[in-house]
N, C-alpha and C positions, 0 to 999 in steps of 0.2 A: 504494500500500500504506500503510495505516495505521502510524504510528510503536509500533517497540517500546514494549511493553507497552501496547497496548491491546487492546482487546476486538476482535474481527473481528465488527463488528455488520450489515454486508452479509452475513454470512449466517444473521442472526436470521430464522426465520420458516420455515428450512428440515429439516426431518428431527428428529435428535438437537438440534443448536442451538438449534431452538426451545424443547424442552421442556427446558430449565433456564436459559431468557435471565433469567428471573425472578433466579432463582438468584443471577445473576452480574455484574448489574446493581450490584450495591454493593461490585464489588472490579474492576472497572472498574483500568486499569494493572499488574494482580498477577497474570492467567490469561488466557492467549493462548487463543483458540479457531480450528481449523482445519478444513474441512473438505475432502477429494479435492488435498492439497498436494502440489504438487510441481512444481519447481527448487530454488533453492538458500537457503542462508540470507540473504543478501540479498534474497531476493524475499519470505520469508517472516518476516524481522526486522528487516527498512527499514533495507537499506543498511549490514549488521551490520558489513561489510570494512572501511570507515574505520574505525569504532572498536565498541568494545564497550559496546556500551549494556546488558549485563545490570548494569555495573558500577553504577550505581546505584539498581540494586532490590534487590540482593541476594539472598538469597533466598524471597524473597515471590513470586515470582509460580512457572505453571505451565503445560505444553502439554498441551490436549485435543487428541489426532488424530482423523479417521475415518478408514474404509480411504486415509490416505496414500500419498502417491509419494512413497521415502523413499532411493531409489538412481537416478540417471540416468546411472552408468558405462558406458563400453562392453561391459565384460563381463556384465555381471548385470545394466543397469540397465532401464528402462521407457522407451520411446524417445529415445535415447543420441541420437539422430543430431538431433532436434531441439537439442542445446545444443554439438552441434561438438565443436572440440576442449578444448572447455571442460566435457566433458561431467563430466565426474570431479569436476574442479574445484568445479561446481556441485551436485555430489550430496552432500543432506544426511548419508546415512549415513556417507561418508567425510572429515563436518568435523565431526565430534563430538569432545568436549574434555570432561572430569569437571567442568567449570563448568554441562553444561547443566541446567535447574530438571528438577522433576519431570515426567514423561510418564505420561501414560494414553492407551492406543491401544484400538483400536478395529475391528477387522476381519473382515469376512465370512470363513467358510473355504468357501465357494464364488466368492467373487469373483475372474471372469478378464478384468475388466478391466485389476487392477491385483492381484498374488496375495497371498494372504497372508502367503508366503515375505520379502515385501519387512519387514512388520512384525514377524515374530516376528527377521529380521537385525536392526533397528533395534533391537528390545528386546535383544537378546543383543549387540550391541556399546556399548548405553548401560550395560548391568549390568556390564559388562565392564572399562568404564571407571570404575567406583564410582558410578554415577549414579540416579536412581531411576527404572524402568520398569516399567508394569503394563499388560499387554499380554492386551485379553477378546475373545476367540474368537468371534465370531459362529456357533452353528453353523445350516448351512443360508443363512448372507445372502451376497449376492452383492453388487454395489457401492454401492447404492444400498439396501441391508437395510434404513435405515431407514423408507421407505416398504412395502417389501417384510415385513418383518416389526414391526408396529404395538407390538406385546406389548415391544419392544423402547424403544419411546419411553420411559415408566416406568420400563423396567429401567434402563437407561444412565441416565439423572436420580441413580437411588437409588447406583447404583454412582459417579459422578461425585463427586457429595456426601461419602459416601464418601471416597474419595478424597482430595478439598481436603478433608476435618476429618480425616483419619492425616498430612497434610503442614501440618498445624494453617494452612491457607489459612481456613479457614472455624471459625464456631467451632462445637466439638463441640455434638450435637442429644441432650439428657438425653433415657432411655429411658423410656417412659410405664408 
């Protein structure tokens, strides 16, 4: 796994990620990019448990999701029994802390590979915590939506952008 704060560039080329590598290419250590996540914060922030490495970005940087694994508990989570008795342990929705940066998610509400019940939890325990979560409904995508729905490649770019320029990540785009 690539070290906190950088770009998850193995998966340039694929879906959504592609179309705003462009983008994202000049903020490089400031906007995490994730696609189908899921274990824990250590897997997904390099080893986040020794220490906390957001502490020196502050807050500058931010997480793009796509339809994430965002609970692997035994009660609710997406297969629990892969991570043991550790399975809680290792589920991001239940290590969240008001330190975490901005989130924008991303998820089909037809997807049964992984529901979307996992991310609108995720959005409503990040808000809950004072954090910032914007969580956009796929309607009609299933896991893999980005291929699945094309029209979507564009939209997510504009919505992204977005995004990192209200969390002043990017700098605002004067209106023509």
């Amino acid at each position: 796994m690539p070290p906190a704060g950088t770009v998850y560039e193995e998966l340039a080329g694929r879906g959504v990620i592609d179309s705003f590598q462009e983008l994202l290419s000049s903020f490089r250590g400031r906007i995490f990019l994730a696609e189908h996540i899921q274990g824990s914060r250590e897997q997904n922030r390099g080893q986040a448990s020794q220490h906390d490495d957001r502490q020196h970005l502050g807050k500058q940087f931010a997480l793009i999701l796509v339809s994430p694994v965002s609970d692997t508990s035994l009660a609710t989570g997406y297969t629990p029994k892969r991570f043991g008795d550790k399975a809680e342990a290792l589920s991001p929705v239940h290590q969240l802390d008001a330190k975490m940066p901005p989130v924008l998610v991303f998820h089909g509400d037809t997807d049964t590979t992984v529901t979307n019940a996992q991310s609108i939890a995720l959005r409503n325990k990040l808000v809950a915590g004072s954090n910032v979560c914007e969580l956009v409904t796929v309607p009609g995508g299933n896991h893999g939506f980005q291929s699945q729905l094309p029209e979507w490649k564009d939209k997510s770019r504009l919505m992204i952008k977005e995004f990192l320029e209200e969390q002043n990540l990017l700098p605002k785009t004067k209106a023509k």
